[in-house]
N, C-alpha and C positions, 0 to 999 in steps of 0.2 A: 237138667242140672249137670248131668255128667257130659254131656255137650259142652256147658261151658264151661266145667273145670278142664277139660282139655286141651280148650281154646288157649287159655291162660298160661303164658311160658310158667308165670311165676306163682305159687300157692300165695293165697293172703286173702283178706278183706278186701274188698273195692273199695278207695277210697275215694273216686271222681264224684259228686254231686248230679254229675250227669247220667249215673247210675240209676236202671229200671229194671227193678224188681216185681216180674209178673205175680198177678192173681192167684194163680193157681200154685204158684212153686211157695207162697208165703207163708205155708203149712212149715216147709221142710227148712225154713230159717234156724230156727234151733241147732237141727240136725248137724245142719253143715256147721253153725259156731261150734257146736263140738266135737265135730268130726276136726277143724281146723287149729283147738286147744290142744286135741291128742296129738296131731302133725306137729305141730310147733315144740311140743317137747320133748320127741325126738331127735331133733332139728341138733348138731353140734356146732354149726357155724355159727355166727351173730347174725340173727335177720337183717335181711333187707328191703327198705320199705319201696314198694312199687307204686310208683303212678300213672295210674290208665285216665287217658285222656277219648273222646269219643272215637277217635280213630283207631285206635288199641281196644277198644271194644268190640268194633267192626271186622278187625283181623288187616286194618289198611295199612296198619304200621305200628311194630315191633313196641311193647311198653319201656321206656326207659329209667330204668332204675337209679336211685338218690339213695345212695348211702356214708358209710364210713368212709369210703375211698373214692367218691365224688372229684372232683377237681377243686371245686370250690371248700370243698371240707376243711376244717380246722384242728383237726382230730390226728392223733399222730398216723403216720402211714407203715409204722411200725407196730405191725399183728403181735410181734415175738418179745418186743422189750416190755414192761409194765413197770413203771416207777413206783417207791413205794412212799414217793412223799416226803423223802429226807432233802434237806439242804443243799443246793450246790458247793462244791470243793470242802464237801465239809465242813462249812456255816463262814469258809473265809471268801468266799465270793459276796461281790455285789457290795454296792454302795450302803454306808452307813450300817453295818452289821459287829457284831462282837466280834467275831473272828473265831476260829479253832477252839473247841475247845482244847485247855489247856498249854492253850500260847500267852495267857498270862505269864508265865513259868519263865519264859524266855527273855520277859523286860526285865532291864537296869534292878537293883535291888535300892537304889538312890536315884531319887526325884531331882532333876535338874531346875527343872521350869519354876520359878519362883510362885508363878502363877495356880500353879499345879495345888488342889487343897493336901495333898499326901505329900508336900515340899519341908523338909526337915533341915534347917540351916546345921544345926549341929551334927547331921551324918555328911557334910559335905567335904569336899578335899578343897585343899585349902589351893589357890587357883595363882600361881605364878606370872605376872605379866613381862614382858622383857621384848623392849623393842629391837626392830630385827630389819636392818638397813639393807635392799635390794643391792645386789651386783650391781660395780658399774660398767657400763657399755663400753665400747670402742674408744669413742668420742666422750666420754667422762673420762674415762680411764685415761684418755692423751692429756686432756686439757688440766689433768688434776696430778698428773704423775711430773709431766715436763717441767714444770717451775723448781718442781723439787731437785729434778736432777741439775738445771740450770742453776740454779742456789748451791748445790754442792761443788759444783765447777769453781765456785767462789770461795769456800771455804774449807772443802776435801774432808770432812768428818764425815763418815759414814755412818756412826752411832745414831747422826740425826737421819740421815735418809733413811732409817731399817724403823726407826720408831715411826716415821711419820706414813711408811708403807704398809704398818702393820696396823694401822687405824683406817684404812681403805680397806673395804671392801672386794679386792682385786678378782674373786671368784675363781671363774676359768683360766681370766686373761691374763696372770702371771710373767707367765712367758711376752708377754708384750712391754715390761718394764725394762726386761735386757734388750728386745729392739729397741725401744726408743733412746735407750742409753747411747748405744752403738752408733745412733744413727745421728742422733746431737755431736758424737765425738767427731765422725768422720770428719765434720767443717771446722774442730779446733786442731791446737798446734801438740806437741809431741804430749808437753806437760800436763793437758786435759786428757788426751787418750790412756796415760798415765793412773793418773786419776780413775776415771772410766774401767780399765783393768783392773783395780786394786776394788770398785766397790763392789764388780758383780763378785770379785772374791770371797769378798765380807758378806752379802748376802744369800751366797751359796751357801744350801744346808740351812739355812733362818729364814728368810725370805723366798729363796729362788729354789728349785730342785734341780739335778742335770739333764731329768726330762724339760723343763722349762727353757733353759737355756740353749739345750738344742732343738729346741723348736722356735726358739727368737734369732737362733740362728740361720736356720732352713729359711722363717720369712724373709731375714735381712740378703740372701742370697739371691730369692726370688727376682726380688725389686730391684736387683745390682743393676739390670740396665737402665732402668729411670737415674740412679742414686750415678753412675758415668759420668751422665749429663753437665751434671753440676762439679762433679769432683772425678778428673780425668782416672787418677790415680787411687778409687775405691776399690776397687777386687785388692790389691794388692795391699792396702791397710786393713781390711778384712780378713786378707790372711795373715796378717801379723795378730790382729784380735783371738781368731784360733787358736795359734799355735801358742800364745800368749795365755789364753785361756789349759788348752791342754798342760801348759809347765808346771798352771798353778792346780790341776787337779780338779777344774769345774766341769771341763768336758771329757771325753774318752777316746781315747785314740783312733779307735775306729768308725768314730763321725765322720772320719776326712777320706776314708777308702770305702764307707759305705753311700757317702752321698756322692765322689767321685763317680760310681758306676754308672749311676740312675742320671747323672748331670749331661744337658746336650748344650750349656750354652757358654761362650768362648770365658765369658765372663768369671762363669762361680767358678769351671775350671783352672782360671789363672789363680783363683783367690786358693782354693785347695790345694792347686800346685804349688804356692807361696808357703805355707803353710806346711806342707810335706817339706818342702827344703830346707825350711827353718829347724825343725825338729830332726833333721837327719847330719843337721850339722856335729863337729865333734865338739865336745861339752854345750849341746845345743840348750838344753834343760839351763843352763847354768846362764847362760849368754842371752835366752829370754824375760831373764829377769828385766834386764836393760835395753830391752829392745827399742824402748820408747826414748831412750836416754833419760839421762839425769835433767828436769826439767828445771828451770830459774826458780818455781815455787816449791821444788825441794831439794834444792840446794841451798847451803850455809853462803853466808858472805863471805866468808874467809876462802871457801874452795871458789866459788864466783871471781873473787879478785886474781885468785890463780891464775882460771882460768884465760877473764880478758889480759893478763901479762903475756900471757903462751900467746896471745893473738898479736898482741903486738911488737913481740920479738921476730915472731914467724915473719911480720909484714913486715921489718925495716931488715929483714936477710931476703925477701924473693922483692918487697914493694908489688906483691900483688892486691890490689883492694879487693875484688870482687872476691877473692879469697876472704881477704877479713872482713868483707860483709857477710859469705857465706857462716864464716863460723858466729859471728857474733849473733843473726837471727839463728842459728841453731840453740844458743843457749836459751833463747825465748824469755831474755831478761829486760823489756823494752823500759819499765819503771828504773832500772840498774844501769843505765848507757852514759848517767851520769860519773861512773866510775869510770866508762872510755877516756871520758876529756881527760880527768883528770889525772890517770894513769900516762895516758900521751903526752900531754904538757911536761908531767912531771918527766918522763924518762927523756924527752926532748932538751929540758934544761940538763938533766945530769950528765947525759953524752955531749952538752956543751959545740955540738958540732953542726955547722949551718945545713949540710948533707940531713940529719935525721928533724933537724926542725922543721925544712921545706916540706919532707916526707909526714910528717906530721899532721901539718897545715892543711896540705895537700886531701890525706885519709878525710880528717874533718870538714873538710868542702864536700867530698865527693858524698858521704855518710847524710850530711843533710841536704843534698841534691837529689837522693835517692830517697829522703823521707825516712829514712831508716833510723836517723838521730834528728831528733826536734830539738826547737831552738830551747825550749825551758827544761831541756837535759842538759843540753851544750852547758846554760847558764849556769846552770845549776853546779857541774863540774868547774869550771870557772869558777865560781866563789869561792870554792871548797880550796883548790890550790891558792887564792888570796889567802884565806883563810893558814895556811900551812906554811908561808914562803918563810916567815923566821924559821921555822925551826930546817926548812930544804936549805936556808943560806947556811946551815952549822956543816953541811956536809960541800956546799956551792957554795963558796964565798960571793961570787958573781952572780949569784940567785938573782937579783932583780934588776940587773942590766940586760939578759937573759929572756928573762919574763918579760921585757917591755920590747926586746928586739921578737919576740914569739907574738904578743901581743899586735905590733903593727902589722905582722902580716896577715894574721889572722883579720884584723882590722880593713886591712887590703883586699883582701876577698868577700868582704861582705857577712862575716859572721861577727864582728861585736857592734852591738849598739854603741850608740852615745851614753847611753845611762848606764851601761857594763862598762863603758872606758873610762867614767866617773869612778869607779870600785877598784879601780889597779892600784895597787900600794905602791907608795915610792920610799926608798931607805936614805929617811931624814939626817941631820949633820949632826952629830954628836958633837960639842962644846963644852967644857970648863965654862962658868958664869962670872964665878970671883971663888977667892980662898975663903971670903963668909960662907960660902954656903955647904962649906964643910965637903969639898970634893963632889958632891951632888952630880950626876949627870944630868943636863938639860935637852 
């Protein structure tokens, strides 16, 4: 017996089946189970159970033990930690569980969920709805802003443009209403640019900020060399927009020597240099008022008719036309050309002299050779002096010998119809009838 507890790396029971227990040692079976009871309770480790197979009986091969730390075991491999059976994360782990104690504590003290049986309509807040219209993009913003400023080209109230920009949505893009402004004026004539100036004024500080503005500036300088293309002379109407801008207080002076620095391109620096020189001029501030001129849509008729007089005084002392064509489209009055004719005609008859009616004749050919005077002006003026000859004959007694020698040559040249030379008035014969009819003139 003590042979083979020796044998045995490991104290235990045999548990192999293959197990033969001689004759003679089956006295001392007891013995040993409680010689192995006393062993075992001394033992501090956890037993480990051995399996002796016939070869581990033999001494052929090593018994290999199955225990706690087996490979295949399921059993923790951690001797040192012992759980004690609480909850993971303190009962808020894991699928479908209460949660924390005392994370109730932490929900709404009002039930939203209608659904909810703890849902109390009367603890609720009362829920404000208010529709709430996205920014518009780029391409909204062009296609919904441009009409408006094309509509105010037409009628120059700017009280509408600021109400109908404050029902847009404009967001970020702000600053893209003073480019597009700009950018519509470059291809009109002085009186829209005009215009254009006076509404970003109106919308500064309501509408527009001076950060916006100079930021529709910077893009509008960017694009200067695309914007060339079309219109030879844009850097240079750009810099009248600046310095225009700057008189009236929307921009800040130092826009034009801060983006001067930073500028590498011929372009925005002619448009900046434009702009420095206007403002350096002496009473520059004063003189940018008008830099646009006095445009036909805001000028009176009465300074209008001044005006074309001055033009054709000037042209019967030099007889330069392209002159009085220049001044005449600067006034940008083309609806008003009809006060040309008839200003010319009429001074034509009052100097009485065949020198300024050739001169005359002459202006009015070359005017609608050049397209610059259409014929339902011309006519138009035409009537207007029919219309007027009694009262020009109180000063011209010759008034319509005058008129009909003015008449054929104009007729000579191709400007009166037959149905306009139907319209010339002739001065009928005054007669006595008889002494019936009480002196009467017939």
């Amino acid at each position: 017996m003590d042979d083979m507890e020796s044998a045995s790396p490991f104290p235990g029971p045999i548990t192999s089946s293959d197990a033969v227990v001689p004759s003679e040692l089956s006295d001392e079976v007891p013995a040993m189970k409680e010689d192995r009871v006393i062993r075992k309770a001394k033992r501090t480790l956890k037993p480990v159970d051995v399996k002796f197979n016939e070869a581990s009986l033999h001494g052929t091969e090593p018994a290999k033990p199955v225990g706690a730390f087996s490979k295949n075991s399921r059993k923790s491999r951690n001797t040192l930690s012992h759980s004690r059976g609480e909850p993971k994360k303190g009962g808020a782990g894991g699928k479908g569980v209460w949660g924390k104690p005392g994370s109730e504590l932490d929900e709404p003290l009002t039930c939203r969920d209608v659904h909810d049986p703890n849902y109390d309509s009367d603890s609720q807040e009362e829920y404000k709805l208010e529709e709430v219209e996205p920014a518009l993009t780029d391409e909204q913003l062009d296609s919904a802003v441009e009409p408006i400023i094309r509509e105010y080209l037409e009628h120059g109230k700017s009280e509408e443009v600021e109400e109908l920009l404050k029902g847009l949505n404009l967001g970020s893009n702000k600053h893209r209403v003073a480019k597009l402004a700009l950018t519509i004026a470059l291809d009109r004539h002085n009186s829209q640019r005009e215009l254009v100036s006076r509404l970003i004024s109106d919308l500064y500080s309501k509408v527009l900020t001076r950060e916006h503005i100079e930021q529709g500036f910077q893009e509008l300088l960017q694009s200067l060399d695309d914007i060339v293309l079309d219109t030879p002379d844009a850097h240079i109407l750009v810099g009248q927009f600046i310095a225009r801008c700057v008189a009236d207080d929307c921009l800040a002076p130092k826009f034009i020597t801060t983006y001067k620095n930073s500028a590498d391109n011929e372009w925005v620096k002619g448009a900046l240099e434009k702009a420095e020189v206007l403002l350096s001029m002496k009473n520059g501030i004063a003189h940018l008022d008008n830099i646009w001129g006095m445009g036909g849509g805001n000028r009176s008729v009465k300074n209008l008719t001044i005006k074309v007089t001055d033009l054709l005084k000037e042209y019967i002392s030099s007889g330069d036309e392209n002159e009085a064509m220049r001044c005449l489209l600067e006034l940008d009055v083309p609806h008003f050309h009809h006060e040309l004719v008839y200003q010319s005609c009429d001074m034509a008859i009052e100097d009485s002299t065949d020198r300024v009616i050739s001169q005359m004749v002459q202006l009015l050919k070359f005017l609608t050779t050049t397209n610059v005077l259409v014929i339902d002006q011309f006519e138009k003026g035409m009537r207007r002096l029919f219309n007027d000859i009694q009262d020009i004959c109180l000063d011209v007694p010759a008034a319509y010998s005058l008129l009909e020698q003015l008449i054929e040559k104009l007729r000579g040249v191709g400007l009166v119809s037959d149905a306009l030379m139907g319209q010339v008035p002739s001065k009928g014969r005054k007669r006595f009838v008889s002494e019936g009819d009480g002196g009467l003139l017939k």
